[in-house]
C-alpha positions as CSV (number, residue, x, y, z in Angstrom):
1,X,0.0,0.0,0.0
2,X,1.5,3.3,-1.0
3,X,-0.6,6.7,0.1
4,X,0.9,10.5,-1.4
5,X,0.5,13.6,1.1
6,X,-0.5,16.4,-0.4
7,X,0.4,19.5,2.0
8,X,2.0,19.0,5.2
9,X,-0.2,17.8,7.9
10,X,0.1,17.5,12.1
11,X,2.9,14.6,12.5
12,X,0.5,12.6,14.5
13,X,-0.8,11.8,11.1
14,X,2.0,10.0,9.8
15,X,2.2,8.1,13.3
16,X,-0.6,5.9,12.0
17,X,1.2,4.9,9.0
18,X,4.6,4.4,10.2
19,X,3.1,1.9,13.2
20,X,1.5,0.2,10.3
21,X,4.1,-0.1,7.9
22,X,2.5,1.9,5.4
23,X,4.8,3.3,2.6
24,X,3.6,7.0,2.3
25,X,5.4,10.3,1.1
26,X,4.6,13.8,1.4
27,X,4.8,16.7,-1.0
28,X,4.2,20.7,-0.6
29,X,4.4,21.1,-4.1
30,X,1.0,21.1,-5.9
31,X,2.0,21.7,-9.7
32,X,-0.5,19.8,-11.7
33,X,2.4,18.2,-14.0
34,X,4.5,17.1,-11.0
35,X,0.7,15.9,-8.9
36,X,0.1,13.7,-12.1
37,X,3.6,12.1,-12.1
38,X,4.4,12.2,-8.3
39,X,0.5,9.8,-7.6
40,X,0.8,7.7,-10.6
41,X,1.1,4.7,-8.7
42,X,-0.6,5.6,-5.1
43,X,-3.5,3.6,-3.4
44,X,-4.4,6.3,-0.7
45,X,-4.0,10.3,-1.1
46,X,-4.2,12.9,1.9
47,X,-4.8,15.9,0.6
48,X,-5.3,19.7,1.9
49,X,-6.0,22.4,-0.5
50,X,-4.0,21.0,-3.6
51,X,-6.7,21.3,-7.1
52,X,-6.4,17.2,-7.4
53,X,-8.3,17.5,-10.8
54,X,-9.3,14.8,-14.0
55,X,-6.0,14.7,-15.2
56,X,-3.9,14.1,-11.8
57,X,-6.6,11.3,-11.4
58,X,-6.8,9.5,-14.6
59,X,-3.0,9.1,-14.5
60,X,-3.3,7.8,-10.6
61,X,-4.4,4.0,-11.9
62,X,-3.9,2.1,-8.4
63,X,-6.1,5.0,-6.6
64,X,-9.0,3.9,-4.5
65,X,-9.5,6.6,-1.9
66,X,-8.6,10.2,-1.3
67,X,-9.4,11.7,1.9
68,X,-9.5,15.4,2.5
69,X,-8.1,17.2,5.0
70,X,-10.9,19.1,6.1
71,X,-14.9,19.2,5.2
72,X,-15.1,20.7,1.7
73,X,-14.1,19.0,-0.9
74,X,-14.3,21.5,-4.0
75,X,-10.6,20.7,-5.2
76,X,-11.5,17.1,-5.8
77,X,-13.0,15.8,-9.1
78,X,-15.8,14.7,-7.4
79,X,-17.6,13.5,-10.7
80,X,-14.5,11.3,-11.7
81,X,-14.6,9.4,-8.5
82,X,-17.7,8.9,-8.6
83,X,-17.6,7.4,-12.5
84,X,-14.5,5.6,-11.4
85,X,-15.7,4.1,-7.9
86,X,-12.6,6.2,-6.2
87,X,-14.3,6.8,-2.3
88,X,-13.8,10.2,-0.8
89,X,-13.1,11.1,2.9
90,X,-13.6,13.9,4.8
91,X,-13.1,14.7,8.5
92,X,-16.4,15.0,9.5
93,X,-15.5,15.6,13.3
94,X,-12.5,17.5,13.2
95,X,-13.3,21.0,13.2
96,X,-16.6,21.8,14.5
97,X,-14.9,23.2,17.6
98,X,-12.5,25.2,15.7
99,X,-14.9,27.0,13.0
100,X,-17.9,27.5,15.1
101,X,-15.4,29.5,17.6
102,X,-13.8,31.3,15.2
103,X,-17.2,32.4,14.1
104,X,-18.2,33.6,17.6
105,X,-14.3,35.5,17.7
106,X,-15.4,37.1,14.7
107,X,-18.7,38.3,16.0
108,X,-17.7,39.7,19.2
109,X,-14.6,41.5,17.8
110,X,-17.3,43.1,15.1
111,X,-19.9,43.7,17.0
112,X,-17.8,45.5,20.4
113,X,-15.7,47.2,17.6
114,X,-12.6,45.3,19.3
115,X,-10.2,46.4,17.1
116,X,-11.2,51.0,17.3
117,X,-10.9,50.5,20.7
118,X,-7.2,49.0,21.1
119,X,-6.3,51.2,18.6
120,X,-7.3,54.1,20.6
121,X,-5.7,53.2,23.4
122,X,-2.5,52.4,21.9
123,X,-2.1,55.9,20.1
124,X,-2.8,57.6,23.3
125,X,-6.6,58.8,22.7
126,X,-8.0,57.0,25.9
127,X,-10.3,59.6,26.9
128,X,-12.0,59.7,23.8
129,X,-13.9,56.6,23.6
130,X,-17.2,58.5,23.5
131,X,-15.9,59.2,19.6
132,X,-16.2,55.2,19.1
133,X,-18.5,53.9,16.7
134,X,-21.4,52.1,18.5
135,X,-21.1,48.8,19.5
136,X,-23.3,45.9,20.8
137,X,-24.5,43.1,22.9
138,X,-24.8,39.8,21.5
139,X,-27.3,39.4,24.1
140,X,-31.3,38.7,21.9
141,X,-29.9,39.5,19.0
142,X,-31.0,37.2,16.4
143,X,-28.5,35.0,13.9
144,X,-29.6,33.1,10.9
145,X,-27.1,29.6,10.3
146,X,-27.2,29.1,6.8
147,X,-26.3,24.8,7.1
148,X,-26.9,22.9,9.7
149,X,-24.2,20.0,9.3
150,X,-21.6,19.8,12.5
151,X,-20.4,23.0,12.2
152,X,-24.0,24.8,12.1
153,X,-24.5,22.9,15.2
154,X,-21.5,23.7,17.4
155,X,-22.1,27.2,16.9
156,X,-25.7,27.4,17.9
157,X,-24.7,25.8,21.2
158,X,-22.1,28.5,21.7
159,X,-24.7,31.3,20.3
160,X,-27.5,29.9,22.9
161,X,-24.8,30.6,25.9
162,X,-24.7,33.9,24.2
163,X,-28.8,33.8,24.8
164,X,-29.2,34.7,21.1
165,X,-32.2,34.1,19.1
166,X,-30.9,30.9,17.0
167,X,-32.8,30.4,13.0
168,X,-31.9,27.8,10.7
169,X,-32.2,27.3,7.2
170,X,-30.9,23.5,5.8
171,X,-32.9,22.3,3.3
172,X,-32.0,18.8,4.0
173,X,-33.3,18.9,7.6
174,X,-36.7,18.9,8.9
175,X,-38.1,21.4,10.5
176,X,-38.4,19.4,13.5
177,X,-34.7,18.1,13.6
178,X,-33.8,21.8,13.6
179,X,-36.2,22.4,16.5
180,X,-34.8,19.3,18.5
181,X,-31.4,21.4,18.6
182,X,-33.6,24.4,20.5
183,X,-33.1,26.3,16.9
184,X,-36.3,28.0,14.7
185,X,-36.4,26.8,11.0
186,X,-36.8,29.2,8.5
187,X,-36.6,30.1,5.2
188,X,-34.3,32.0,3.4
189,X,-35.9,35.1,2.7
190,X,-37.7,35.9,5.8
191,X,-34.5,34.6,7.6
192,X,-32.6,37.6,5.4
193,X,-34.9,40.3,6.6
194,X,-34.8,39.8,10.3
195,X,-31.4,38.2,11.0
196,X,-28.8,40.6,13.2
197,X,-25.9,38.1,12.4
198,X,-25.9,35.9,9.3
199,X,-23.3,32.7,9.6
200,X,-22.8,30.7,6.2
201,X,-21.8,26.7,6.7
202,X,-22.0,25.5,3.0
203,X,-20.4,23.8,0.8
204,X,-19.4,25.8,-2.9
205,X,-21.8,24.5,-5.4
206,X,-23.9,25.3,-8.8
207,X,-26.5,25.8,-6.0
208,X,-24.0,27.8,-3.6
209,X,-22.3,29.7,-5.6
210,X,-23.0,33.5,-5.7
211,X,-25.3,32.9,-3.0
212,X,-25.7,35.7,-1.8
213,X,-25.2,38.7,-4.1
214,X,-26.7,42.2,-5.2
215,X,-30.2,41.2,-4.5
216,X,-29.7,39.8,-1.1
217,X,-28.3,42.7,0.2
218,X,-31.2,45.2,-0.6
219,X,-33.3,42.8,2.0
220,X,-30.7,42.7,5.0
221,X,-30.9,44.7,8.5
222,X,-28.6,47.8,8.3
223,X,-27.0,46.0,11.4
224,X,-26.1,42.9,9.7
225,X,-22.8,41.5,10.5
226,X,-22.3,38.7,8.2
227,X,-19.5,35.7,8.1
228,X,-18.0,33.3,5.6
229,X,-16.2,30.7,7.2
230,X,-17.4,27.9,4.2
231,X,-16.5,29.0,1.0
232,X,-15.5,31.3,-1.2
233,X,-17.7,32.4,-3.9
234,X,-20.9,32.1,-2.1
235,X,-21.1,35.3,-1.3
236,X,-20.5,37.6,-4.5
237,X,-17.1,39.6,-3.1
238,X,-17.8,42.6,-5.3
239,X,-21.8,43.1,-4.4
240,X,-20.1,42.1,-0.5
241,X,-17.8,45.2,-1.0
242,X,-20.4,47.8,-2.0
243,X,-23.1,46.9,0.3
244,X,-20.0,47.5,3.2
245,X,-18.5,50.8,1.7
246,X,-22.4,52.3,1.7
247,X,-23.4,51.1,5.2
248,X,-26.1,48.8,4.0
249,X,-25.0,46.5,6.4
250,X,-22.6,46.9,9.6
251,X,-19.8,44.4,9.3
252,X,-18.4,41.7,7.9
253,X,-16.0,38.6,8.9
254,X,-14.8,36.9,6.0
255,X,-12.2,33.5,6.1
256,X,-12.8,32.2,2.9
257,X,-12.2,34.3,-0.6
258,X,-12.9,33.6,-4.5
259,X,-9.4,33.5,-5.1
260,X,-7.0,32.5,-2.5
261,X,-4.7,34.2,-1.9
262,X,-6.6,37.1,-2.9
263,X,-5.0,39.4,-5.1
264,X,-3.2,42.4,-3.9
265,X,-4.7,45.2,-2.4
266,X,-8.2,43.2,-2.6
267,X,-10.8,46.2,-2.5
268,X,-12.1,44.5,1.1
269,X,-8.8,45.5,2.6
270,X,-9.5,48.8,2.2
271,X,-12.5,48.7,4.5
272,X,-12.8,49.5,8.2
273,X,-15.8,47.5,8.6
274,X,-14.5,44.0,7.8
275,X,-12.3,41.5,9.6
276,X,-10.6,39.0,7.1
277,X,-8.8,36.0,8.4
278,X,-6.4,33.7,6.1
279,X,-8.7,30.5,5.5
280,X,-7.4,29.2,9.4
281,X,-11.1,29.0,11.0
282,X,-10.1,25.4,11.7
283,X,-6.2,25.9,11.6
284,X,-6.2,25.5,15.8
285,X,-3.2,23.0,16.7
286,X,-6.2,20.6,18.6
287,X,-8.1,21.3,14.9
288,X,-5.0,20.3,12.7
289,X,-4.1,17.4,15.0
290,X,-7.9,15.7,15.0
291,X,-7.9,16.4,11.3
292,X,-4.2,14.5,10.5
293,X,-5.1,11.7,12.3
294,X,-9.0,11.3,11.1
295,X,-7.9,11.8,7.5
296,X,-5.0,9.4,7.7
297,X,-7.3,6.8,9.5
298,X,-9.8,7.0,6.7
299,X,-6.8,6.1,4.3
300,X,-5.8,3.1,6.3
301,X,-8.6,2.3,7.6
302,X,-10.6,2.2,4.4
303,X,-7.3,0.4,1.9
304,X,-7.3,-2.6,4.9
305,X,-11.1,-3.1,5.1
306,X,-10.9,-2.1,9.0
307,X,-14.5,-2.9,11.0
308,X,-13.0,0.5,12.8
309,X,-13.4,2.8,10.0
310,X,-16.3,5.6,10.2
311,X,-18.1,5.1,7.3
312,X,-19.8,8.5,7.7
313,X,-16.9,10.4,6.9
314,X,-16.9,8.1,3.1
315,X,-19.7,10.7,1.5
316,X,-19.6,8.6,-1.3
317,X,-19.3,5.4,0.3
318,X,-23.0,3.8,-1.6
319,X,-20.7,3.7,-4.7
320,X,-17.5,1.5,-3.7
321,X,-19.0,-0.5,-0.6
């Protein structure tokens, strides 16, 4: 069994192969040309952000699984595995903890304009805190979760400590799962025009993509504060920019970006009301460790048949079982 790294991961990763005797190698370079050569003859790939596209697999002719090192899985050719009965992993328990508290970091640093205030008191203008924007409780304000997968969950329980008025929209969900988490389904729309916070936790799709844009934006709360820690690209970064530089909404956190890295001088880092992070929501060293060794265990786990392995982290296990 032979399994290619893609992206350096936490060592406790490897740990699993090596007291296994797996044969394994890891690479930081993700040049398609090299990819296609370099996992020509791999069983297993672990893989982080590296595009592993149609040509990188049709080249990869002992491949059975790749397992992603993390929850989205937009860099994979999903369709080819799925034609060529090549399983895909993810680490569905990793980093709930990580993303939903990044989220609430966000919110609060936002929302008590965190950020003015050291400012001020670091260039001497203590006594004029009265001149600080306005700022706010968390405390009944009302958030809308866009996805209500682990993620969506971990952050409601950290909102309700917050006593926040918790709404979810997950098309995939019944209303009364969503009610048996103490949340209040809701659509879309109306959850648009009464939300105070707006948390996305989707994956990029046809569906996804450009999610919210132009339109959206004429329906939010002048107050909204709203946070990308998903993806990219489902939020339209250019309708994102002007409904922030005219005060149609209060503030925005944003992980995630269309292009990453985003280009130079990125026209949201010219804006006092945003606070961008470099794709890390889940990036804690507890996050990185759980999601080495859970994406490494799906590679084993899965290559030797192991009763151990979690088959809910296969999402396209009904293919290859």
């Amino acid at each position: 069994m032979k399994v290619g790294v893609v992206g350096e991961i936490h060592p406790s990763g490897y740990e699993i192969f090596d007291k296994n005797n797996v044969e394994y190698f890891v690479t930081n370079d993700t040049e398609e040309n090299f990819l296609t050569d370099k996992l020509r003859e791999v069983d297993g790939i672990v893989v982080r952000t590296a595009k592993i596209n149609k040509k990188i697999l049709s080249n990869a002719k002992n491949l059975k699984i790749i397992a992603r090192h993390g929850v989205g899985y937009d860099n994979v050719d999903i369709e080819y595995l799925n034609k060529n009965k090549i399983a895909l992993a993810i680490t569905g328990k990793a980093n709930a903890v990580s993303v939903a508290e990044h989220v609430m970091t966000m919110m609060l640093c936002l929302t008590k304009n965190i950020f003015a205030s050291d400012k001020m008191v670091k260039s001497g203008k203590f006594q004029k805190k009265d001149s600080l924007p306005n700022y706010f409780e968390l405390y009944n304000k009302k958030i809308l979760i866009l996805g209500f997968g682990r993620i969506g969950k971990a952050l409601a329980k950290r909102c309700s400590g917050f006593e926040m008025e918790i709404y979810v929209h997950d098309p995939f969900l019944s209303n009364q799962e969503i009610k048996n988490q103490n949340c209040i389904p809701i659509s879309k729309e109306e959850g648009y025009k009464i939300a105070d916070y707006i948390s996305i936790h989707l994956p990029l799709n046809t569906e996804t993509k450009n999610l919210i844009s132009f339109n959206q934006f004429e329906n939010f709360k002048s107050n909204l504060i709203l946070i990308n820690t998903a993806r990219g690209g489902i939020i339209n970064e250019d309708a994102l920019y002007e409904a922030l530089k005219n005060k149609k909404i209060f503030g925005a956190g944003v992980d995630v970006f269309e292009k990453e890295p985003p280009i130079e001088n990125h026209k949201l880092f010219n804006l006092s009301n945003t606070l961008l992070t470099p794709h890390n929501a889940a990036l804690t060293q507890e996050c990185r460790k759980r999601m080495s060794i859970e994406s490494c265990e799906n590679v084993f786990g899965f290559l030797t048949k192991s009763k151990n392995l979690n088959k809910n982290n296969i999402i396209n296990f009904n293919i290859v079982s």
